[in-house]
MILUMKE-690065 format. One record per residue (C-alpha): x, y, z; residue in one letter. Coordinates in steps of 0.05 Angstrom, whole numbers, padded with zeros to 5 digits, always signed. Layout:
// MILUMKE-690065
XYZA;...
// end
This chain:
// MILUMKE-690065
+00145-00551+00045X;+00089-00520+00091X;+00057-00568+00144X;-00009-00559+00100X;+00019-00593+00035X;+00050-00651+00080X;+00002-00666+00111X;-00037-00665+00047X;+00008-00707+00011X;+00001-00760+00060X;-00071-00756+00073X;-00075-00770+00000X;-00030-00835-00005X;-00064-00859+00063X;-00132-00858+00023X;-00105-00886-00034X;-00074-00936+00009X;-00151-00948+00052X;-00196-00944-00005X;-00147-00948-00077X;-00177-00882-00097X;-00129-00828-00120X;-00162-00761-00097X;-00139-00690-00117X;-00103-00642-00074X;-00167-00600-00075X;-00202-00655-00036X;-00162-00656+00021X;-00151-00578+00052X;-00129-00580+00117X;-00144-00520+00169X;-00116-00498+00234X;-00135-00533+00283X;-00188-00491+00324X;-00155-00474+00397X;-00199-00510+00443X;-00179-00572+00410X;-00106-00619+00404X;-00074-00616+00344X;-00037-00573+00287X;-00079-00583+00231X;-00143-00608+00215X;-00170-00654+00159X;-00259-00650+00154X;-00277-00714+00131X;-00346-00704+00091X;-00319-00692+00027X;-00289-00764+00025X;-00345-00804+00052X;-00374-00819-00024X;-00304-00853-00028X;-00293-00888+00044X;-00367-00912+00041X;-00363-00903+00110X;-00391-00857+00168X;-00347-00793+00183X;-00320-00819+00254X;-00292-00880+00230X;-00264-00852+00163X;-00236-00805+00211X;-00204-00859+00251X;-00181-00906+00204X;-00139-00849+00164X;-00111-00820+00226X;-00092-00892+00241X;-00050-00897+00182X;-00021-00839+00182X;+00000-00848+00250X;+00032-00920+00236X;+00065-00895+00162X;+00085-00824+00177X;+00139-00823+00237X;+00120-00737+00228X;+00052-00746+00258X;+00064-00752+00340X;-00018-00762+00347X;-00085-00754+00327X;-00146-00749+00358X;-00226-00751+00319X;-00273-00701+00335X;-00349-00725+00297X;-00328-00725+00227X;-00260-00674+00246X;-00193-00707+00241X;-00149-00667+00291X;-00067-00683+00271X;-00009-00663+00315X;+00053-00660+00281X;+00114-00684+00328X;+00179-00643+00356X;+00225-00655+00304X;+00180-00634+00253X;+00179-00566+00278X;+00247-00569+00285X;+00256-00585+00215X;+00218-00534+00199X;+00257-00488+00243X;+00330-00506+00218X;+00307-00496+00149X;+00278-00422+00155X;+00344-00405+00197X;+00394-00430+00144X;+00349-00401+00089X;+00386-00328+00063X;+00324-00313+00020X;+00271-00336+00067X;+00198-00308+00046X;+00233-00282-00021X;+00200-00313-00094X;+00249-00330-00147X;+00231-00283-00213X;+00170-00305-00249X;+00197-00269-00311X;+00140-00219-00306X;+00142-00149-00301X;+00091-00100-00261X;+00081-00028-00276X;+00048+00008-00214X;+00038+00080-00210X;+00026+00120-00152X;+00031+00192-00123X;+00005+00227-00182X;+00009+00294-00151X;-00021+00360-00176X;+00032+00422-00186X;-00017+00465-00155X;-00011+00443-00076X;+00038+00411-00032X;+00029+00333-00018X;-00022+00325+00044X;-00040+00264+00083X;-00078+00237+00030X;-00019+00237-00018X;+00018+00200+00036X;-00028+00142+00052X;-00020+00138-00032X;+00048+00140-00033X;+00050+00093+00026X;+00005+00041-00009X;+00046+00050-00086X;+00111+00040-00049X;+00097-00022-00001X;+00053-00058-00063X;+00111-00045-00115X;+00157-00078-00057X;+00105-00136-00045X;+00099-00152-00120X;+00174-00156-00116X;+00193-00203-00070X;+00131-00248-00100X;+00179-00255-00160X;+00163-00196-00207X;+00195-00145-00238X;+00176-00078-00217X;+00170-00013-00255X;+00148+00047-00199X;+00120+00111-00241X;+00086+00168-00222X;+00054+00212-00270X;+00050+00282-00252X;-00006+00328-00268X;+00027+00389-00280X;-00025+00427-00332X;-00092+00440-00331X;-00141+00488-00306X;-00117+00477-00235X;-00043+00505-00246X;-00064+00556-00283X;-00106+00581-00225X;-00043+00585-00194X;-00007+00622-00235X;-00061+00677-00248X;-00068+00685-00174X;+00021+00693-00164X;+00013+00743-00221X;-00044+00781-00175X;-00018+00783-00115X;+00046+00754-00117X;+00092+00819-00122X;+00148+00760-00152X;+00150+00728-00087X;+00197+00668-00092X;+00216+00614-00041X;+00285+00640-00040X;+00250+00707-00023X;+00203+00689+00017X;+00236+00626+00051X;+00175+00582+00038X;+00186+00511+00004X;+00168+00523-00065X;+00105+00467-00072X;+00082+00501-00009X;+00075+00577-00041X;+00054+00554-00098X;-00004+00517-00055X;-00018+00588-00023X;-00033+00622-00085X;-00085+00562-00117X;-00122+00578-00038X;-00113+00657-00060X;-00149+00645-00122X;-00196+00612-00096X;-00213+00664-00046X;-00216+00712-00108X;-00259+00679-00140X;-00305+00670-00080X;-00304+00748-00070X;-00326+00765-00146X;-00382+00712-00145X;-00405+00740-00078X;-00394+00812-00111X;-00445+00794-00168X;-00491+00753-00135X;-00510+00815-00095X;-00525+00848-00156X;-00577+00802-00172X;-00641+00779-00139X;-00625+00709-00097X;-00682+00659-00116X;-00729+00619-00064X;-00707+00558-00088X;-00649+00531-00054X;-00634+00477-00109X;-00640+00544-00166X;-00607+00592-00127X;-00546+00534-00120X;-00544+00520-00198X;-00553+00609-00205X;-00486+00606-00160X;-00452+00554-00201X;-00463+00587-00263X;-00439+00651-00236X;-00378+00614-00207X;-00365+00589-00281X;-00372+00659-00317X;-00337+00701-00265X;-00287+00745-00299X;-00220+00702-00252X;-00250+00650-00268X;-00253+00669-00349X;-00186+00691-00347X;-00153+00624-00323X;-00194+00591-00379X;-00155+00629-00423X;-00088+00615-00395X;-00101+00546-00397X;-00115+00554-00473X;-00052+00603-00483X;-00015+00550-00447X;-00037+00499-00500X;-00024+00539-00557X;+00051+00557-00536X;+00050+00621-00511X;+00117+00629-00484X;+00105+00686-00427X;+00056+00638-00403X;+00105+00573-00413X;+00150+00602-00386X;+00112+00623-00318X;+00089+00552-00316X;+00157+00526-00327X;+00187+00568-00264X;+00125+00548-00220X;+00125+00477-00228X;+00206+00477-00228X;+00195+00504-00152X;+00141+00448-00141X;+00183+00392-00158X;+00238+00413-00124X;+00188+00416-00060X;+00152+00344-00077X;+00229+00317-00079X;+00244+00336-00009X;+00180+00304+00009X;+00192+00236-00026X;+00264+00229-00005X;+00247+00240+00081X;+00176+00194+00060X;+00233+00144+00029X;+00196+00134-00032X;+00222+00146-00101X;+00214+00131-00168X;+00236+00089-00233X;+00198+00139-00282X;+00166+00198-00277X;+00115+00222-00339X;+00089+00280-00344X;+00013+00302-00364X;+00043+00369-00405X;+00079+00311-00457X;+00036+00260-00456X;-00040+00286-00456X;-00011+00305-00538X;-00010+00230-00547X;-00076+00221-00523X;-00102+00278-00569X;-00083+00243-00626X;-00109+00172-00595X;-00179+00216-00586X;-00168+00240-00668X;-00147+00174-00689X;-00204+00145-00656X;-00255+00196-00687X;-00227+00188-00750X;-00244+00107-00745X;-00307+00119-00712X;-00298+00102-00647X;-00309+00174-00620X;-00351+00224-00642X;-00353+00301-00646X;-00411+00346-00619X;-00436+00404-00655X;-00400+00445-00614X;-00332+00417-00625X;-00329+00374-00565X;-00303+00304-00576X;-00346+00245-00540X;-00344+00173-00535X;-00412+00131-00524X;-00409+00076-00472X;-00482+00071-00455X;-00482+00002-00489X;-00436-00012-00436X;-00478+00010-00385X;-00439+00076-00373X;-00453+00143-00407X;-00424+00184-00461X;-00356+00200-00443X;-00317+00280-00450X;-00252+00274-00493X;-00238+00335-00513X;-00270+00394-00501X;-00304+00447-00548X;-00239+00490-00552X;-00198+00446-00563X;-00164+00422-00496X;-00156+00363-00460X;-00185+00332-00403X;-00155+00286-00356X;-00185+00221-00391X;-00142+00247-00458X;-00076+00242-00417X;-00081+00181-00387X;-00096+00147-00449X;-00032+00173-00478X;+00008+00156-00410X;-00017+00083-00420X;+00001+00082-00494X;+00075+00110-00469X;+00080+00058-00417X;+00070-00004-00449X;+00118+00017-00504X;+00171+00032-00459X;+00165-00034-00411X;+00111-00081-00453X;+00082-00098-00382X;+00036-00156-00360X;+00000-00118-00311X;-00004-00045-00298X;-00033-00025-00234X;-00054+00037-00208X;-00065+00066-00132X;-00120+00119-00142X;-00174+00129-00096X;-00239+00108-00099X;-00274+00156-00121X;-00242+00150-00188X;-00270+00075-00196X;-00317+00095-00255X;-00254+00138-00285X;-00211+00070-00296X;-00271+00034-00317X;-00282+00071-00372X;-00207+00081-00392X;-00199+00006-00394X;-00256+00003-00444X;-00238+00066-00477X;-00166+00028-00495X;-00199-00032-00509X;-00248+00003-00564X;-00184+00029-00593X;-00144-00036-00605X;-00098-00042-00551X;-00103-00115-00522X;-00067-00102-00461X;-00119-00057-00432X;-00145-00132-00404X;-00077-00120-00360X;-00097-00055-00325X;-00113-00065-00245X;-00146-00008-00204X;-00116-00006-00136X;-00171+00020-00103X;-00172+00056-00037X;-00212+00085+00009X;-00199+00161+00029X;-00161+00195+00097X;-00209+00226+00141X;-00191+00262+00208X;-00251+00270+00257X;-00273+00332+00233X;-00289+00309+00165X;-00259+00315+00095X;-00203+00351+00069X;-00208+00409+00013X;-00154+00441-00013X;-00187+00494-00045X;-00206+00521+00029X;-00136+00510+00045X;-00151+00466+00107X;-00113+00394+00084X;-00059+00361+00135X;+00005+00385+00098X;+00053+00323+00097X;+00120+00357+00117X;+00075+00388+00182X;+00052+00306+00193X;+00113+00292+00188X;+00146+00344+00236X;+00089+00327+00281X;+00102+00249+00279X;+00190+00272+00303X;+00159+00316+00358X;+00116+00269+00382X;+00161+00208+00387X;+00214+00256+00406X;+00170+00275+00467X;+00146+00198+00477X;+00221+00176+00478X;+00247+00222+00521X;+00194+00200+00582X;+00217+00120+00583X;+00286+00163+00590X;+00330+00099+00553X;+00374+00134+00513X;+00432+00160+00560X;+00477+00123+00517X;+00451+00150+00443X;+00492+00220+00416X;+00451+00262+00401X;+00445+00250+00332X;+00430+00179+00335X;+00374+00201+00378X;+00352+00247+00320X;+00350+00188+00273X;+00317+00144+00323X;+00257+00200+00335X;+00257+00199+00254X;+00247+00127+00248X;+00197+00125+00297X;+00153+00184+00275X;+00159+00153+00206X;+00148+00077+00229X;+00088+00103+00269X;+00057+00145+00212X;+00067+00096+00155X;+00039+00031+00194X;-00017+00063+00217X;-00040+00078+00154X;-00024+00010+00114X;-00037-00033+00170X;-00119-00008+00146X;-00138-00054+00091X;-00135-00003+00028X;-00210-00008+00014X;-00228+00017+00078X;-00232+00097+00089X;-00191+00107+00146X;-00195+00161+00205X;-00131+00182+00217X;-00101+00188+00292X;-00036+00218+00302X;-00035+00196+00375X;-00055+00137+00373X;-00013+00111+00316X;+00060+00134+00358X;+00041+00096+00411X;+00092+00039+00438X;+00036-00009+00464X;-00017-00043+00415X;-00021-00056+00341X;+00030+00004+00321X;+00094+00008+00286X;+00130+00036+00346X;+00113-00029+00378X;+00149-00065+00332X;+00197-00024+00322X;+00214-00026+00400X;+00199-00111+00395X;+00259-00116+00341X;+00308-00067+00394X;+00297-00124+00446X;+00313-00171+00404X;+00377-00141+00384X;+00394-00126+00454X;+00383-00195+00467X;+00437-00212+00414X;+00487-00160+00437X;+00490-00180+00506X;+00495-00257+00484X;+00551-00238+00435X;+00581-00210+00493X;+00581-00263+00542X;+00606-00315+00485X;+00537-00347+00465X;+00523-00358+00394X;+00459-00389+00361X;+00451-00466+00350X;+00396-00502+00341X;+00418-00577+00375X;+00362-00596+00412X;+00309-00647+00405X;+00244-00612+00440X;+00212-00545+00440X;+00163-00507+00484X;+00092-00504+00458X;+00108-00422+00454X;+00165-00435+00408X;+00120-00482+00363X;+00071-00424+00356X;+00131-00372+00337X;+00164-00428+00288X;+00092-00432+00256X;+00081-00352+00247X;+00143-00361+00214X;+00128-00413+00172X;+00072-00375+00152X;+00112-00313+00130X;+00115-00340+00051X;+00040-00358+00058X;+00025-00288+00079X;+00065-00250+00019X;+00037-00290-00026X;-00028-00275-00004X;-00021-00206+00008X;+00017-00206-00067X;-00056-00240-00097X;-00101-00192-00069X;-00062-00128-00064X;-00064-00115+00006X;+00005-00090+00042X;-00037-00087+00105X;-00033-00166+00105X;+00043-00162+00127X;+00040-00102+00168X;-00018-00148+00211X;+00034-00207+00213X;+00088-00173+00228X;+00046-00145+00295X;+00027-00218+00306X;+00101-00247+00302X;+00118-00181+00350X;+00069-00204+00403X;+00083-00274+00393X;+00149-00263+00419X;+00135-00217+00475X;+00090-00263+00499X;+00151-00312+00494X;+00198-00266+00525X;+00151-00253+00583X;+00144-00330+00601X;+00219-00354+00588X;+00284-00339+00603X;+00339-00334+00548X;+00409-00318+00571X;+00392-00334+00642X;+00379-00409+00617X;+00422-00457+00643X;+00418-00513+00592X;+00464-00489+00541X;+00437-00519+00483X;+00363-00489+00501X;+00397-00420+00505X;+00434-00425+00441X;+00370-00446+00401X;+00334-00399+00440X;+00381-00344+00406X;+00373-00383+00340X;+00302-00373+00350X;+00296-00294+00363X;+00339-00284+00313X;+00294-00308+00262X;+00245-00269+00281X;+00292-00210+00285X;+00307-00218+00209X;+00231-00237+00191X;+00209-00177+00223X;+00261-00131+00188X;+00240-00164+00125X;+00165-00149+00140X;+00171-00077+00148X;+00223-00072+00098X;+00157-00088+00045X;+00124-00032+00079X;+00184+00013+00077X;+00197+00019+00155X;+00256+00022+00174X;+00281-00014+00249X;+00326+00006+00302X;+00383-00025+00335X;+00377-00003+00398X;+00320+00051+00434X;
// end
């Protein structure tokens, strides 16, 4: 039971007891008690005045009497105007304490017999995964592990966009220039060359709109002479030609399947050595080349009921201005799909292989008006559990010289971010010069885990809405808010242990007072449930990744101020132990949710 619902549940009988009203829990919502005041929670009186009859100070008083004379918990109380301020005594806390430390599943829900489908990642075959991929995959990974240990079944998917204009661009420019450059041949990882040639297109494309615009007269108008550059962009002869790959591709032509088919084979096998040093994976993978056929025929059956419509020139539409949208693209005039038409057939897919209660999923934000419209889309064509579909929406990556564009080729590659992240707390470890006693491979694993642990806080401890600049420097650094920090908290800790385990001390807790400093750490503990939940309800990983930094300085603080196996009172010491211990396994539990990983010993 937290402190909160106790000492609601005796607030409650104590004004039953004063006035013989029975008041709901919503009534009575105690707070923290502010810090320049005495207490551990606080009760604000006004709402329960129309039932007391009396004025604020002396309702106040005359339920902080009671509870003082009828609950042996509450050590004091003291009335601030119309504030009740409670202080809950010693062997509350200590309660509280034994029960976290004999708990095995402490901060873990039991199953609520739900199950959550979230999708994340959602890479396209034409580039390697860059930083924005990663604070995706970052945020799909630690949510599917928060809605887990809040007691739900989770289904992680990724749906991978592997046809479509952009691949084809891809292909056209390998079959250009490419010469049948492979990675075996070449030695570059396959997602990465595949990357180079969707810049090289790009670039050729670029030079034949350049070639013709010189051939014409440029207008005055800057606004004209853009739309006279787009137009040329869209009728260039590259540009033509990929069109009709893309349309070749859709009508089976099996030179071009097969292309695509060897392409993508060397993307995935690049995106797979990504996920598995990232340490996230995957329950199902779907794939846009099967199921943007079951959206077609969603799109037809919808047309064919009148919930679509079809344009003169072929084009399939659907009308949401009633909505307060616009009319939305389906299908195009020849025929293919667009990316609307594929996720309605991945959603179809989904709920018939895992019937889910919610389905959530971690796109950007710039794709907010893409999921309103597919919820309402689904919703027009029957399916009730499109009421079940939750946009994780977050807020891009941007370093301090702006945007990414991988058409220009100048993203952060994720395998470079994360060579960079080894090097640097390679380099950072090797100054505090503490790892003599590490082989040389454990010190490889420990510069992994820190690079890793640096790069992935950083970016979820930012709530997800926010855009986010991101800092390589700043996020590997040992001091502050940063994963190393933590990371290097939970080593002292487990030093701590080692050299009690050593000297014959184990962890007990048999004593009858605490310090006010381990009172605040059993709190932050006690708030660990509170704080999953939480995070669970509005989506937010960065909730945990913030307490976990709290609970890490918490006990620094502690550390700095009291001794542990130099304390002489063996009873102290051994609770002591109990004590760090706990915080040991909360933390490891913490960053478990966010899929960082701590050491032993650095």
């Amino acid at each position: 039971m937290t402190p909160e619902l106790f000492v609601t549940q005796y607030v409650i009988k104590a004004i039953n007891s004063l006035y013989g009203v029975n008041v709901e829990e919503k009534l009575v919502q105690p707070q923290a008690t502010r810090k320049e005041f005495e207490g551990d929670l606080t009760i604000v009186t006004f709402p329960l005045l129309r039932i007391s009859k009396k004025s604020p100070e002396q309702t106040a008083e005359e339920i902080g009497c009671y509870l003082k004379e009828n609950c042996p918990q509450i050590e004091s109380y003291n009335v601030i105007k119309g504030f009740l301020n409670i202080k809950l005594s010693q062997q509350f806390w200590i309660e509280i304490f034994k029960t976290i430390y004999q708990s095995d599943n402490f901060g873990q829900f039991p199953y609520n017999g739900k199950t959550v489908l979230v999708e994340y990642s959602s890479p396209n075959t034409n580039k390697p995964l860059h930083l924005g991929h990663i604070r995706n995959n970052l945020l799909g990974w630690s949510l599917s592990k928060l809605m887990e240990v809040n007691g739900y079944k989770v289904v992680k998917t990724n749906i991978v966009n592997d046809r479509g204009i952009h691949i084809c661009k891809s292909m056209l420019a390998w079959q250009l220039k490419g010469n049948g450059a492979t990675p075996q041949s070449t030695g570059v990882k396959g997602d990465h060359l595949v990357g180079n040639y969707y810049v090289e297109f790009n670039n050729l494309l670029k030079q034949q709109v350049n070639e013709i615009a010189a051939k014409e007269e440029k207008l005055q108008d800057p606004e004209k002479e853009k739309e006279r550059l787009k137009e040329i962009e869209r009728s260039a002869p590259i540009q033509q030609d990929a069109q009709k790959m893309l349309r070749d591709w859709e009508n089976g032509d099996q030179k071009i399947v097969s292309l695509w088919k060897m392409m993508n084979g060397w993307v995935y096998e690049g995106f797979d050595q990504t996920y598995k040093r990232l340490g996230v994976s995957f329950d199902k993978i779907y794939y846009e080349s099967d199921t943007y056929k079951l959206g077609k025929n969603l799109v037809l059956d919808g047309l064919s009921k009148g919930v679509f419509e079809k344009h003169d020139d072929g084009s399939v539409w659907c009308d949401l201005e009633s909505e307060g949208l616009d009319k939305k693209l389906l299908l195009r005039s020849d025929g293919t799909s667009v990316y609307m038409t594929q996720d309605l057939g991945t959603a179809q897919e989904r709920y018939k292989d895992y019937a889910f209660d919610q389905m959530i999923y971690v796109v950007g934000d710039e794709q907010n008006y893409h999921f309103q419209v597919l919820k309402l889309l689904l919703k027009k064509l029957g399916f009730s559990w499109s009421d079940s579909i939750y946009h994780m929406s977050y807020g891009m990556v941007e370093l301090p010289e702006g945007k990414m564009k991988s058409r220009e080729g100048t993203v952060v590659d994720a395998d470079d971010l994360m060579d960079t992240m080894y090097q640097t707390a390679k380099e950072n470890s090797l100054e505090l010069g503490k790892l003599n006693d590490l082989s040389q491979q454990e010190q490889d694993e420990l510069f992994e885990m820190l690079g890793l642990g640096a790069l992935k806080y950083f970016i979820i401890k930012v709530d997800p809405k926010k855009k986010m600049l991101f800092n390589p420097k700043e996020s590997i650094d040992f001091n502050g808010n940063t994963g190393p920090f933590i990371q290097y908290t939970h080593a002292r800790i487990k030093s701590i242990l080692r050299k009690a385990k050593e000297q014959n001390f184990n962890s007990e807790i048999n004593v009858n007072t605490l310090v006010d400093k381990e009172i605040e750490i059993i709190k932050l503990l006690n708030l660990f449930p509170v704080k999953i939940k939480e995070a669970g309800d509005v989506k937010s990983p960065a909730l945990i990744a913030n307490y976990c930094y709290d609970l890490a300085k918490e006990f620094n603080q502690y550390y700095h101020d009291y001794s542990i196996l130099r304390e002489e009172d063996k009873s102290v010491l051994q609770s002591r132990l109990a004590l760090i211990s706990v915080v040991a396994n909360v933390l490891c539990k913490g960053m478990d949710i966010l899929g960082i990983k701590l050491p032993e010993r650095m």
